[in-house]
TORKOL-4160 file (C-alpha; in steps of 0.2 Angstrom, whole numbers, padded with zeros to 4 digits, m for minus):
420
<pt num="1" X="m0101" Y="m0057" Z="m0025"/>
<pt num="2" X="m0096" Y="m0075" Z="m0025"/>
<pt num="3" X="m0079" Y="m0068" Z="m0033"/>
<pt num="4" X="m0074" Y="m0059" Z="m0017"/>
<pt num="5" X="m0079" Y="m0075" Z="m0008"/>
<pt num="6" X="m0065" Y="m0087" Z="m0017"/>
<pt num="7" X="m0055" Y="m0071" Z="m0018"/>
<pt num="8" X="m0051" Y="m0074" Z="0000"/>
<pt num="9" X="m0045" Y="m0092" Z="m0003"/>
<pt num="10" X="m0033" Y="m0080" Z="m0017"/>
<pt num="11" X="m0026" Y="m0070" Z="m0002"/>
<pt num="12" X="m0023" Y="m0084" Z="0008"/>
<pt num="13" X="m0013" Y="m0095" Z="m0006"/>
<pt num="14" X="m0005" Y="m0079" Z="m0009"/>
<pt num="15" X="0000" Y="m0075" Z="0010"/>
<pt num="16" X="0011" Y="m0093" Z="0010"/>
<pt num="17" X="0017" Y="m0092" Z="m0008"/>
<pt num="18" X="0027" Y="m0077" Z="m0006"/>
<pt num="19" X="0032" Y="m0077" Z="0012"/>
<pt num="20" X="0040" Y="m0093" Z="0007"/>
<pt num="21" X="0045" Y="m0089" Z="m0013"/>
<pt num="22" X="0045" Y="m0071" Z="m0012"/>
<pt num="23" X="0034" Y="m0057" Z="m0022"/>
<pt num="24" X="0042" Y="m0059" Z="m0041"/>
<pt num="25" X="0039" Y="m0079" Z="m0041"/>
<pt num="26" X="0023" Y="m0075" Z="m0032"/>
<pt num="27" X="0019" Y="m0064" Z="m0045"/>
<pt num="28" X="0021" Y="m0076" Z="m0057"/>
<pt num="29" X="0013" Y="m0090" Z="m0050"/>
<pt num="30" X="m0003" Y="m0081" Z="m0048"/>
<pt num="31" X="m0006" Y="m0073" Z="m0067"/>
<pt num="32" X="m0007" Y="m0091" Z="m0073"/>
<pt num="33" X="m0024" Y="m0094" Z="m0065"/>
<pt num="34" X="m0028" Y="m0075" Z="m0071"/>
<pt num="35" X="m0023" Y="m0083" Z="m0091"/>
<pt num="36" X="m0033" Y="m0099" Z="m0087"/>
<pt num="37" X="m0048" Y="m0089" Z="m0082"/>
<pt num="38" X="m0052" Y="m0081" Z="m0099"/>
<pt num="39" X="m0047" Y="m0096" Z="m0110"/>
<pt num="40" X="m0061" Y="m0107" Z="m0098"/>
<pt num="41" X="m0071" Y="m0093" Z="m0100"/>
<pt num="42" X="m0072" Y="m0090" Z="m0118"/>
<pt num="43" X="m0073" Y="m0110" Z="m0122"/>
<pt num="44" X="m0088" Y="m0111" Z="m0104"/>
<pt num="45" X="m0104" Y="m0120" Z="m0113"/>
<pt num="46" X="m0110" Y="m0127" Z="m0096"/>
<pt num="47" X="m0113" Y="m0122" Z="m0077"/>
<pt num="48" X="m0098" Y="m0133" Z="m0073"/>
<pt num="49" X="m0085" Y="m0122" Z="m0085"/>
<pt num="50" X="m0094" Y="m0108" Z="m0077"/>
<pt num="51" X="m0090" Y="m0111" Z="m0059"/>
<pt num="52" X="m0071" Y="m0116" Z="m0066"/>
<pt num="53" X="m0070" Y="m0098" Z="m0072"/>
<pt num="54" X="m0076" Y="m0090" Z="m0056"/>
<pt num="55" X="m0065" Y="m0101" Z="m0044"/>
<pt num="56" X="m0049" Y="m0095" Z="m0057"/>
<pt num="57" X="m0053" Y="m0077" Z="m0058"/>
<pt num="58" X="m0056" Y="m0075" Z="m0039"/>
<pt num="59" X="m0041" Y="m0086" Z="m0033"/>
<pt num="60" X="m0031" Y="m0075" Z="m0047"/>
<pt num="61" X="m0038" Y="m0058" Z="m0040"/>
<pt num="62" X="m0037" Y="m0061" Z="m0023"/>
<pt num="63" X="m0020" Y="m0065" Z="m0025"/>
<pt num="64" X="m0015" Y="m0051" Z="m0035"/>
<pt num="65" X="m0026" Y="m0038" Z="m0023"/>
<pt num="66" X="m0011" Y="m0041" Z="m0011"/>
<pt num="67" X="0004" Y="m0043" Z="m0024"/>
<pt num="68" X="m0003" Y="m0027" Z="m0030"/>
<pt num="69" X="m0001" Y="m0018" Z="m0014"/>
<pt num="70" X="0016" Y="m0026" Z="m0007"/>
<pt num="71" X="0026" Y="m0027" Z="m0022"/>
<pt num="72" X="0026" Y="m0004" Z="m0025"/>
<pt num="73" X="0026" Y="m0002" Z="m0008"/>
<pt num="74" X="0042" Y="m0012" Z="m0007"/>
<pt num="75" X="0050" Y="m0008" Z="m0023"/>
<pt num="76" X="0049" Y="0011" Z="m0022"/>
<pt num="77" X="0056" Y="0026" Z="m0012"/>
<pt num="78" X="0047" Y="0035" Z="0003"/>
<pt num="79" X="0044" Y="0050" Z="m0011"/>
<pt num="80" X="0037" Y="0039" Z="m0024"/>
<pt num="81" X="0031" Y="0025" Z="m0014"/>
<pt num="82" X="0012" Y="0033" Z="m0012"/>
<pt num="83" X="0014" Y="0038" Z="m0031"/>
<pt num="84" X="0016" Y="0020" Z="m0038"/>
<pt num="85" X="0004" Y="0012" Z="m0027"/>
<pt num="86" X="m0010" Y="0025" Z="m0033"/>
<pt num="87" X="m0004" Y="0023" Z="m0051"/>
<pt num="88" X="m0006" Y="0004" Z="m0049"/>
<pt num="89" X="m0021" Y="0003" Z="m0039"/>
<pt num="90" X="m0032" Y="0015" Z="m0042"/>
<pt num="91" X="m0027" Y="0022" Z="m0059"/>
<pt num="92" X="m0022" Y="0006" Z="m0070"/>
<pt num="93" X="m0041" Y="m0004" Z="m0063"/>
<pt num="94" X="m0050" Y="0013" Z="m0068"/>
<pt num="95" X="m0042" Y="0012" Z="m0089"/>
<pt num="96" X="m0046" Y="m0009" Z="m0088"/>
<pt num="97" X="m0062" Y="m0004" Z="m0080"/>
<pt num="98" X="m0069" Y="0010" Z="m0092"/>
<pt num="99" X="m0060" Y="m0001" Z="m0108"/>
<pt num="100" X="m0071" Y="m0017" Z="m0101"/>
<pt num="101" X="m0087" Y="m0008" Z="m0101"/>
<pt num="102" X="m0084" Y="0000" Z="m0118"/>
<pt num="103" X="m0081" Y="m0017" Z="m0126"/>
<pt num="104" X="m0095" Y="m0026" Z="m0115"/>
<pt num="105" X="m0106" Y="m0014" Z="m0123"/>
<pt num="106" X="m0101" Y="m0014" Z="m0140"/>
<pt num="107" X="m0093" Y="m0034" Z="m0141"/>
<pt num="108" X="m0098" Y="m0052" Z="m0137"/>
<pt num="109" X="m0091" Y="m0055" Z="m0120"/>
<pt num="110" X="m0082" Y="m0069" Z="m0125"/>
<pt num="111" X="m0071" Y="m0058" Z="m0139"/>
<pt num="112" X="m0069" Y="m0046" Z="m0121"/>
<pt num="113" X="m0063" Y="m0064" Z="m0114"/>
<pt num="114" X="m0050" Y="m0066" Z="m0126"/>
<pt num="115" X="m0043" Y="m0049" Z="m0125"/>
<pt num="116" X="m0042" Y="m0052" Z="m0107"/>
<pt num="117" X="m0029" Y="m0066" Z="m0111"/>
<pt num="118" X="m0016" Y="m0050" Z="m0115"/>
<pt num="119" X="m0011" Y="m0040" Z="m0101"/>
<pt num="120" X="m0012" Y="m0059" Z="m0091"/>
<pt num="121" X="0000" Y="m0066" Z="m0101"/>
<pt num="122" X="0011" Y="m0050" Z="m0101"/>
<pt num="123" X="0010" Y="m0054" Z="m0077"/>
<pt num="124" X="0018" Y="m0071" Z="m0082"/>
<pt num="125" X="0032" Y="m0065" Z="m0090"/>
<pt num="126" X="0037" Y="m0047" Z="m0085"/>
<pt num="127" X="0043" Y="m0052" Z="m0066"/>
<pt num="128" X="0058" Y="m0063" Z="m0076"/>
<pt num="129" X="0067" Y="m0046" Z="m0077"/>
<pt num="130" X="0064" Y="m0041" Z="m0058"/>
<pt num="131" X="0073" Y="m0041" Z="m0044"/>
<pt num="132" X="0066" Y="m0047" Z="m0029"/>
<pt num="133" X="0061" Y="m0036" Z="m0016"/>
<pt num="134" X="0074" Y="m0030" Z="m0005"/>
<pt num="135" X="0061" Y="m0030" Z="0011"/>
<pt num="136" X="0057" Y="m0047" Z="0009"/>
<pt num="137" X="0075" Y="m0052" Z="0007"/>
<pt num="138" X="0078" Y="m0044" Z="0023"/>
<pt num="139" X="0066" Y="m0052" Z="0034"/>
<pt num="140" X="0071" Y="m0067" Z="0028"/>
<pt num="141" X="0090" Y="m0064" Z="0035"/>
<pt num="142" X="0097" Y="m0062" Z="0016"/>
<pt num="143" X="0105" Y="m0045" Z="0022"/>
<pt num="144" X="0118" Y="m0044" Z="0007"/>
<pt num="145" X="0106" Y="m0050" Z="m0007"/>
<pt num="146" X="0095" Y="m0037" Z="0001"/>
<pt num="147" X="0111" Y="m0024" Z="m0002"/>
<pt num="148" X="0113" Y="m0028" Z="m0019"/>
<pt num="149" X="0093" Y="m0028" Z="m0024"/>
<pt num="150" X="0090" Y="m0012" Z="m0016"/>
<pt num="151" X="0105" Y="m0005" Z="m0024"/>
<pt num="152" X="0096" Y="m0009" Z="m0040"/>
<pt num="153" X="0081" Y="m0003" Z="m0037"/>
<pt num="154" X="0089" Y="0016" Z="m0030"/>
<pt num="155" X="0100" Y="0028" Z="m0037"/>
<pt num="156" X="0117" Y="0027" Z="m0025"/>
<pt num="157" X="0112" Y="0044" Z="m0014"/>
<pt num="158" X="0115" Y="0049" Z="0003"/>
<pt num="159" X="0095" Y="0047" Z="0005"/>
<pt num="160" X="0096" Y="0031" Z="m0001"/>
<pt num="161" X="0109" Y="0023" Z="0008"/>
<pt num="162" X="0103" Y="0029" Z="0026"/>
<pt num="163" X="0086" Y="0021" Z="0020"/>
<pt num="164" X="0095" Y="0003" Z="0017"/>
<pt num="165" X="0106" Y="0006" Z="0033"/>
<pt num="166" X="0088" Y="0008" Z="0043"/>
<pt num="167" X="0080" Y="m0006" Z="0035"/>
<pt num="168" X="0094" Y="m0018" Z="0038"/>
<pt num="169" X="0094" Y="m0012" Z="0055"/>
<pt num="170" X="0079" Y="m0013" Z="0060"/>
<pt num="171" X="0077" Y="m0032" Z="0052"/>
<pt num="172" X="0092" Y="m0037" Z="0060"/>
<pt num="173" X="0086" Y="m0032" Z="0077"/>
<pt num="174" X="0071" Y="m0041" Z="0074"/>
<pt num="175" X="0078" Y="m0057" Z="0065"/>
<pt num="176" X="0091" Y="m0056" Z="0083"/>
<pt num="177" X="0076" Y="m0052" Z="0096"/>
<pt num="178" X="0066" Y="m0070" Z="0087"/>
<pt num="179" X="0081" Y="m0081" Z="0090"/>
<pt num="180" X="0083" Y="m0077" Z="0107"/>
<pt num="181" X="0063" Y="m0079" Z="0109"/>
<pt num="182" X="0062" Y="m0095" Z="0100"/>
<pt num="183" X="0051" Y="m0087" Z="0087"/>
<pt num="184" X="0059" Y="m0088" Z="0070"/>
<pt num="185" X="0043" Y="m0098" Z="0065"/>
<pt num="186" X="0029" Y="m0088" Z="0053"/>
<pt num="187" X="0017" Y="m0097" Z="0065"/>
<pt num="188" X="0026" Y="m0088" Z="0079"/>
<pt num="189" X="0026" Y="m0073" Z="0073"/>
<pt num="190" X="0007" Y="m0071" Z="0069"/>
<pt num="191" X="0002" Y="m0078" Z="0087"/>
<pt num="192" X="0014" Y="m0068" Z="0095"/>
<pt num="193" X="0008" Y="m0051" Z="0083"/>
<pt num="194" X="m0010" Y="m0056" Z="0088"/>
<pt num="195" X="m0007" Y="m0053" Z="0105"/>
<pt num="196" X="0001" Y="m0037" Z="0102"/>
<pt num="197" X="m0012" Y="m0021" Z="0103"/>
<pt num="198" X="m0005" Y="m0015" Z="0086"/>
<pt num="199" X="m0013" Y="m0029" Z="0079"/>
<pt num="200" X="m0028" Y="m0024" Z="0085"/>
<pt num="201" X="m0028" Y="m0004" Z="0080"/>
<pt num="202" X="m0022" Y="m0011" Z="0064"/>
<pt num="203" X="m0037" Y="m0023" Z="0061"/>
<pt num="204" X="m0050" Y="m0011" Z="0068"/>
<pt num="205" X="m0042" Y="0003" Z="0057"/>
<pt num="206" X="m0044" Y="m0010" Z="0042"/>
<pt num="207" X="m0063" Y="m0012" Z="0045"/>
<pt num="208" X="m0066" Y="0006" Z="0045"/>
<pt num="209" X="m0055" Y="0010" Z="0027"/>
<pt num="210" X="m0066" Y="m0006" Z="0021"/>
<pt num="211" X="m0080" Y="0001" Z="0025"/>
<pt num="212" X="m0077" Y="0016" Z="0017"/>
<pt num="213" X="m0071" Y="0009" Z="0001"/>
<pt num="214" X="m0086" Y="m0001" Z="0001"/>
<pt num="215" X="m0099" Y="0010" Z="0003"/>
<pt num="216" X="m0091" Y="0024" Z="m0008"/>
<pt num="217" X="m0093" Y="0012" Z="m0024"/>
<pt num="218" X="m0077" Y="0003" Z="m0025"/>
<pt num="219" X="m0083" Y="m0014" Z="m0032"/>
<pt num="220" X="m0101" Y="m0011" Z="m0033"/>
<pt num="221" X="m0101" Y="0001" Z="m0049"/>
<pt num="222" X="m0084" Y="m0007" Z="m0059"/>
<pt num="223" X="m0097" Y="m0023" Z="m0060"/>
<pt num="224" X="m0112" Y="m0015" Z="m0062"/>
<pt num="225" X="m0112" Y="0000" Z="m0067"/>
<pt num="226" X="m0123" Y="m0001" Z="m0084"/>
<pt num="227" X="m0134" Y="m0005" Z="m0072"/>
<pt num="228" X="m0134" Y="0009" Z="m0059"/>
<pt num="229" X="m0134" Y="0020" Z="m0073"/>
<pt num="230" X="m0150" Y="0016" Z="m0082"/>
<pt num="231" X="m0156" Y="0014" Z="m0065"/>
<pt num="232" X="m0154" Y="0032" Z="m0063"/>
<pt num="233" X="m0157" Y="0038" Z="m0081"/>
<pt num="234" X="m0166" Y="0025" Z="m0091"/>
<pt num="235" X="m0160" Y="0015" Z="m0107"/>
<pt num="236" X="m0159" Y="0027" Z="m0118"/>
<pt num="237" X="m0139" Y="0035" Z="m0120"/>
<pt num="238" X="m0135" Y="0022" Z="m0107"/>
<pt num="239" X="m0117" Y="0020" Z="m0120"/>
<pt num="240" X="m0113" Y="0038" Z="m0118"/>
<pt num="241" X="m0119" Y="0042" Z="m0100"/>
<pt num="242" X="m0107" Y="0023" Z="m0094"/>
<pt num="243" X="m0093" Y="0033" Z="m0106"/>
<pt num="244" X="m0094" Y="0052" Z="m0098"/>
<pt num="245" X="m0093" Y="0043" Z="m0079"/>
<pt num="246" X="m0079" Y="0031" Z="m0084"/>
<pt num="247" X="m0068" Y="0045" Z="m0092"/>
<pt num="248" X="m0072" Y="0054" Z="m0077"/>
<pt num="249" X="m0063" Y="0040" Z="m0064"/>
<pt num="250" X="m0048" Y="0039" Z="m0077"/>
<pt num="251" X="m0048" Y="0058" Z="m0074"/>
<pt num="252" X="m0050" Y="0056" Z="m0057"/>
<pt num="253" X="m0035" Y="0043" Z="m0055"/>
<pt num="254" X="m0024" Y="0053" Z="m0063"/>
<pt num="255" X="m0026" Y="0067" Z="m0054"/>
<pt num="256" X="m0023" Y="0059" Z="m0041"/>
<pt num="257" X="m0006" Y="0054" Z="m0047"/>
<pt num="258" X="m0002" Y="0070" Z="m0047"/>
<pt num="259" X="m0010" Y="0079" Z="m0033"/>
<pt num="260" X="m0001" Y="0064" Z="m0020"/>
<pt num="261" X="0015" Y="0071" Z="m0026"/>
<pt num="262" X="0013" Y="0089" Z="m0019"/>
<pt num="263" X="0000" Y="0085" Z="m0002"/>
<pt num="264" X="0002" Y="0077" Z="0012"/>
<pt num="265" X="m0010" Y="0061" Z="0013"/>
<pt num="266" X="m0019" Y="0065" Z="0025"/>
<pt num="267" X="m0025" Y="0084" Z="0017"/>
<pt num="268" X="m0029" Y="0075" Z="0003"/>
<pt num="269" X="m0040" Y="0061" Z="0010"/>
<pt num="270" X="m0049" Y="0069" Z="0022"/>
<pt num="271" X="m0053" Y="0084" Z="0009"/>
<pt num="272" X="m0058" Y="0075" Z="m0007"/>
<pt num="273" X="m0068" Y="0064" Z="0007"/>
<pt num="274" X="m0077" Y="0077" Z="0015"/>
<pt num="275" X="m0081" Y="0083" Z="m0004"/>
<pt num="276" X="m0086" Y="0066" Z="m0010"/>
<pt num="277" X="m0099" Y="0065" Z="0003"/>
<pt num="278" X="m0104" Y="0081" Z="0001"/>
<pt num="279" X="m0109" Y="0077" Z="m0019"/>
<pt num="280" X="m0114" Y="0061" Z="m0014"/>
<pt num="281" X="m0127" Y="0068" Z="m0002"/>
<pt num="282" X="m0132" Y="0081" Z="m0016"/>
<pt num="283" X="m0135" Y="0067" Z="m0029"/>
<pt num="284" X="m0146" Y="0058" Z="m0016"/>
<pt num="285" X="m0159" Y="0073" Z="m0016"/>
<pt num="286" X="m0157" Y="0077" Z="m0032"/>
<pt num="287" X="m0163" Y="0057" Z="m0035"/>
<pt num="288" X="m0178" Y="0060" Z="m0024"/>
<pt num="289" X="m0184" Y="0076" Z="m0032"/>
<pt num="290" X="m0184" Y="0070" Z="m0047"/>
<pt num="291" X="m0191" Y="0073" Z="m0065"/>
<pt num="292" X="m0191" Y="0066" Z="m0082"/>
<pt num="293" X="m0182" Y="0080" Z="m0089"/>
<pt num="294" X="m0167" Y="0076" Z="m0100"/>
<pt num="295" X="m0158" Y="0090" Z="m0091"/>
<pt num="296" X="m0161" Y="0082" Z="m0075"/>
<pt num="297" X="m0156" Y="0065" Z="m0081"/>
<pt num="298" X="m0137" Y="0074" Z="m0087"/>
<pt num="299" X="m0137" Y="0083" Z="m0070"/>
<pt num="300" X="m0138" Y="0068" Z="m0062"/>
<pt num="301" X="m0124" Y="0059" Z="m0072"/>
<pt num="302" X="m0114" Y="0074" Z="m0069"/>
<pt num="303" X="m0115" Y="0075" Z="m0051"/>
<pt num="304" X="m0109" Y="0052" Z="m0051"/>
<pt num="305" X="m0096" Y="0058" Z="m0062"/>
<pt num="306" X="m0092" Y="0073" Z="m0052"/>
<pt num="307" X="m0092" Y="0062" Z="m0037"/>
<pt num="308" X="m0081" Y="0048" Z="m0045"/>
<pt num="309" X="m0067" Y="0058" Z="m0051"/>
<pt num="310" X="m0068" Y="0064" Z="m0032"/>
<pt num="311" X="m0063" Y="0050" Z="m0025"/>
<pt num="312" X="m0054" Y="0043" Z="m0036"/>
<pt num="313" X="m0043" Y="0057" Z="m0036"/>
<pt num="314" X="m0040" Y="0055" Z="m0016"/>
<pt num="315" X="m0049" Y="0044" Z="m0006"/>
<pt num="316" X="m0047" Y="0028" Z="m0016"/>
<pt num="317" X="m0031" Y="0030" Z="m0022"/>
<pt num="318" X="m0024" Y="0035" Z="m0001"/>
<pt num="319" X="m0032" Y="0021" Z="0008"/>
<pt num="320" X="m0028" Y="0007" Z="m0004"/>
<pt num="321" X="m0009" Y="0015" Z="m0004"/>
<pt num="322" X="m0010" Y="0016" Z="0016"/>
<pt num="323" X="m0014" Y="m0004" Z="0016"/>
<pt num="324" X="0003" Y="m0006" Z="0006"/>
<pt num="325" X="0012" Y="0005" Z="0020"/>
<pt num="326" X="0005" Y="0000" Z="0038"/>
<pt num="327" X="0008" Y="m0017" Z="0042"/>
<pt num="328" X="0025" Y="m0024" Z="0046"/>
<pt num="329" X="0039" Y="m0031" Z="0033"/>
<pt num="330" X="0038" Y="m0051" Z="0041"/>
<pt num="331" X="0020" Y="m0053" Z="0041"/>
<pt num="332" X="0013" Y="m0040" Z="0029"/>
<pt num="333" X="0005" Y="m0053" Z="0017"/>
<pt num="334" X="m0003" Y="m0063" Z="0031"/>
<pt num="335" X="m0008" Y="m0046" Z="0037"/>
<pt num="336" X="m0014" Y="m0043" Z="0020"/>
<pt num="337" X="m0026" Y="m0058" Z="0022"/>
<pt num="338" X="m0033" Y="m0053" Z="0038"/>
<pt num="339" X="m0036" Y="m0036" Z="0030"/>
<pt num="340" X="m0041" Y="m0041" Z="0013"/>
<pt num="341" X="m0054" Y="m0052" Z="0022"/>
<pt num="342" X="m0064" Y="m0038" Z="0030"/>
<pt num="343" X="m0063" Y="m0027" Z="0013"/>
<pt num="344" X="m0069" Y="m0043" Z="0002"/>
<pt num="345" X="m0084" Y="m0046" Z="0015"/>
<pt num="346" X="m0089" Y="m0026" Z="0013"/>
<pt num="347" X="m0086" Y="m0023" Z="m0004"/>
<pt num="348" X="m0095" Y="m0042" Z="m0007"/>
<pt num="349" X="m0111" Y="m0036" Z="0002"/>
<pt num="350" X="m0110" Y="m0020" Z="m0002"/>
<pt num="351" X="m0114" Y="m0030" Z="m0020"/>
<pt num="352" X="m0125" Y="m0041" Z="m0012"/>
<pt num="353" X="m0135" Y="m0028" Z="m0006"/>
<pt num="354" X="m0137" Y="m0014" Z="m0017"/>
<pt num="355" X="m0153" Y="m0021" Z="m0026"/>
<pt num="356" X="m0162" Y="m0027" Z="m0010"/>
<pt num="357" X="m0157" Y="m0007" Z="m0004"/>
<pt num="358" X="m0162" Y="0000" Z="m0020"/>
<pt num="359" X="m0179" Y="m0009" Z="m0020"/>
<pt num="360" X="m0183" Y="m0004" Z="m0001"/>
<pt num="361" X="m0176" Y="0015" Z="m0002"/>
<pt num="362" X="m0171" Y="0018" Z="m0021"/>
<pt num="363" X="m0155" Y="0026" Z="m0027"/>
<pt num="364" X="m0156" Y="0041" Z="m0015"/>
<pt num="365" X="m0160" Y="0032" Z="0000"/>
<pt num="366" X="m0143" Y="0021" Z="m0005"/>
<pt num="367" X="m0131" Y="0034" Z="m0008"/>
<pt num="368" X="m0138" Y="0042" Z="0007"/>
<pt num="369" X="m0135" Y="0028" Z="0019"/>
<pt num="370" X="m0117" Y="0024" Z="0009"/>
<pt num="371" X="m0113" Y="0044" Z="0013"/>
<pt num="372" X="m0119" Y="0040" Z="0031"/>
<pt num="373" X="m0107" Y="0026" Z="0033"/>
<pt num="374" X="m0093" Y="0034" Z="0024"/>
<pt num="375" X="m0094" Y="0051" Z="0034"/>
<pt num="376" X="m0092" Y="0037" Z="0051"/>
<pt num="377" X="m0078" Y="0028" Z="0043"/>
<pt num="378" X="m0068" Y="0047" Z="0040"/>
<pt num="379" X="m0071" Y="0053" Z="0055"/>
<pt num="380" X="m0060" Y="0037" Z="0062"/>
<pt num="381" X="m0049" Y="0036" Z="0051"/>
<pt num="382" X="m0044" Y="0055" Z="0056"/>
<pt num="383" X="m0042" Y="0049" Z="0072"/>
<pt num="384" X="m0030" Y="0035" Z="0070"/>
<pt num="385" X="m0023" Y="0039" Z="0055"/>
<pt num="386" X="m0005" Y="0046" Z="0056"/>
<pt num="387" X="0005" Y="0055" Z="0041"/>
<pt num="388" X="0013" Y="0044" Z="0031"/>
<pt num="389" X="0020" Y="0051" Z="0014"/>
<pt num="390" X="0040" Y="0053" Z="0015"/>
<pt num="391" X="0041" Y="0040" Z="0030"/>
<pt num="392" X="0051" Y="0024" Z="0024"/>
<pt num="393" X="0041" Y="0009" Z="0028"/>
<pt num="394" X="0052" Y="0008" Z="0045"/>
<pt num="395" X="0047" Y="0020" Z="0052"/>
<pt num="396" X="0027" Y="0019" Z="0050"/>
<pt num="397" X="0031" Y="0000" Z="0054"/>
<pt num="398" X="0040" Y="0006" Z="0070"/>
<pt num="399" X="0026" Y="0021" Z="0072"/>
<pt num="400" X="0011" Y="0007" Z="0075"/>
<pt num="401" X="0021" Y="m0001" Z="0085"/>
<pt num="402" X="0029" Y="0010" Z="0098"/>
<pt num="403" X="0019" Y="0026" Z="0094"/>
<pt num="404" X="0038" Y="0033" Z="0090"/>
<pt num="405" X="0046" Y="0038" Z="0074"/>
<pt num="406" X="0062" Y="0040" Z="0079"/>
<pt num="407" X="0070" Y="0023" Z="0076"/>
<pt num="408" X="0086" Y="0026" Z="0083"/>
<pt num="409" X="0079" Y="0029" Z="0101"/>
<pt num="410" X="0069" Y="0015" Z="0099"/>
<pt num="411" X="0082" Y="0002" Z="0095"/>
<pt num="412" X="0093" Y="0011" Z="0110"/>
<pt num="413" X="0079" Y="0008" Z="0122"/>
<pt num="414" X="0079" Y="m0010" Z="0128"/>
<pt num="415" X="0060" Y="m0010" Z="0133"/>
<pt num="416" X="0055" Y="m0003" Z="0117"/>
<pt num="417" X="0063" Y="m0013" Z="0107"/>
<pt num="418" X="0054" Y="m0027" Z="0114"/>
<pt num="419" X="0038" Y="m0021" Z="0105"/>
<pt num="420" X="0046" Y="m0023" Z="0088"/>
């Protein structure tokens, strides 16, 4: 848990970094504290080399929880968008995930350290052969570097060129509505956006995906789940039970890889959601009837492993993508702290808390309160959330904010345009 404490201090470093240096420098700026962590960490002999670890791999993570989610979201089409930012993260942590308990089980976690050191190294060097992302470079006023970047990035399409003329648009209209305000400033922006009401929704929609995330296991069985495992089953097979569930998320994630690319988001999320809980409520009472019959003990590692591959295949995957889309170009990676503060704080005392819940109520009373809370957080959600998939970022951004997709009659409308 104290990762996701300094994990904030990662979002925060990460918010000014690359609203002043942009996402691929940022990028690269953040995988060297990532490398250092696992070199500290293989050589730690004492507390203090500990500690050094911890403060490097949560600065690191919470840094990259927002590069993660900004650099897909702005580098990809309105098709694809939801796509790479499931592929990135939900299914990519859920391979590093299953690989990391596999070696911790079979390895010294110090030789799992060292491997650790590769795909780090690989986040230092692969952003040289980047371009920077033509978002950014528009709400920075760099309108023809943002031409040529986006360019890049997309084929030369019909599509594709009434997308750039609607971000430029839009950011010019913004970037001209600031000078005559006086508020070219970040610092003006973020005061005057948290006066705004779409600040508001947007937070208040941010606690409730958080709290779904972290009662449905996001965080809590990656680190333990050895653990909640032989919680559940005992010692013995704890290897092949920990292998059968893992396989099952990698399942899971790719599935949802390929299920986003034929559904609309919000089918998906609140289907696989309302399943999720349903299984999670099964595995609850199958916990508290139960026996010490091996069958029972496969029948409840299928039922975690039927729920896992259920929402890794939709609601993971959908409300980490939807974090990527919703907030606005200019101040998406301050937003991203704000956000990324409520999610660490759930996910961390969902952490915190499990073992103090599984002492008082045992496994099924947790999963049974955790279904509870996720069940509140859908029903929300549902509410607020509007469809997403195929929208450039533009017109979500614009959606938020005037409750309007239709940019062009925004942008004519004087009084409307003052909300952007």
């Amino acid at each position: 848990s104290s990762l996701m404490g300094i994990g904030i201090v990662g979002l925060g470093m990460a918010a000014v970094v690359s609203d002043k240096v942009g996402r691929r420098w940022s990028f690269i700026v953040f995988s060297v504290p990532s490398v250092a962590n696992y070199i500290v960490l293989y050589y730690a002999r004492s507390a203090v080399a500990f500690m050094l670890s911890r403060f490097l791999a949560g600065t690191a993570m919470g840094a990259m929880f927002a590069l993660k989610l900004c650099v897909p979201s702005e580098y990809a089409g309105p098709k694809t968008r939801a796509m790479f930012l499931n592929m990135i993260s939900t299914l990519a942590p859920s391979v590093g995930s299953c690989v990391a308990h596999a070696l911790g089980i079979v390895l010294h976690w110090r030789i799992v350290a060292l491997i650790g050191v590769i795909p780090a190294v690989v986040g230092i060097f692969l952003p040289y052969f980047w371009v920077e992302s033509p978002h950014w470079l528009a709400s920075k006023g760099r309108f023809d570097e943002c031409e040529d970047s986006f360019r890049k990035l997309h084929d030369t399409t019909a599509n594709t060129e009434a997308e750039l003329e609607l971000l430029l648009k839009v950011e010019r209209t913004k970037q001209q509505k600031a000078i005559e305000s006086d508020t070219m400033k970040t610092s003006e922006k973020i005061k005057i956006a948290c006066r705004k009401k779409y600040f508001w929704d947007l937070m208040l929609l941010s606690v409730f995906i958080s709290a779904f995330l972290a009662s449905a296991g996001k965080l809590a069985f990656s680190t333990l789940a050895v653990t909640i495992i032989s919680g559940m089953t005992g010692p013995e097979n704890i290897f092949i039970f920990t292998m059968v569930v893992d396989i099952c998320v990698i399942f899971g994630a790719i599935a949802s890889c390929i299920l986003i690319r034929k559904i609309s988001m919000r089918s998906m999320l609140f289907t696989t959601g309302s399943i999720g809980i349903i299984v999670l409520v099964s595995l609850s009472a199958c916990l508290y009837f139960k026996t010490d019959s091996v069958y029972f003990k496969w029948a409840n590692v299928g039922l975690l492993s039927l729920y896992f591959f259920i929402v890794k295949s939709g609601p993971y995957p959908i409300l980490e993508a939807l974090l990527g889309e919703i907030y606005p170009i200019e101040l998406k990676v301050y937003f991203f702290f704000f956000s990324g503060t409520i999610l660490m704080t759930a996910v961390t005392l969902s952490v915190f808390l499990l073992p103090l819940m599984v002492s008082l109520m045992g496994y099924h009373g947790m999963f049974l309160t955790n279904a509870g809370i996720m069940c509140l957080s859908l029903g929300y959600i549902w509410i607020r959330l509007p469809e997403t998939k195929g929208r450039t970022l533009q017109e979500i951004e614009i959606y938020f904010k005037t409750k309007n997709h239709k940019i062009e009659e925004v942008l004519t409308n004087e009084q409307m345009k003052n909300l952007i």
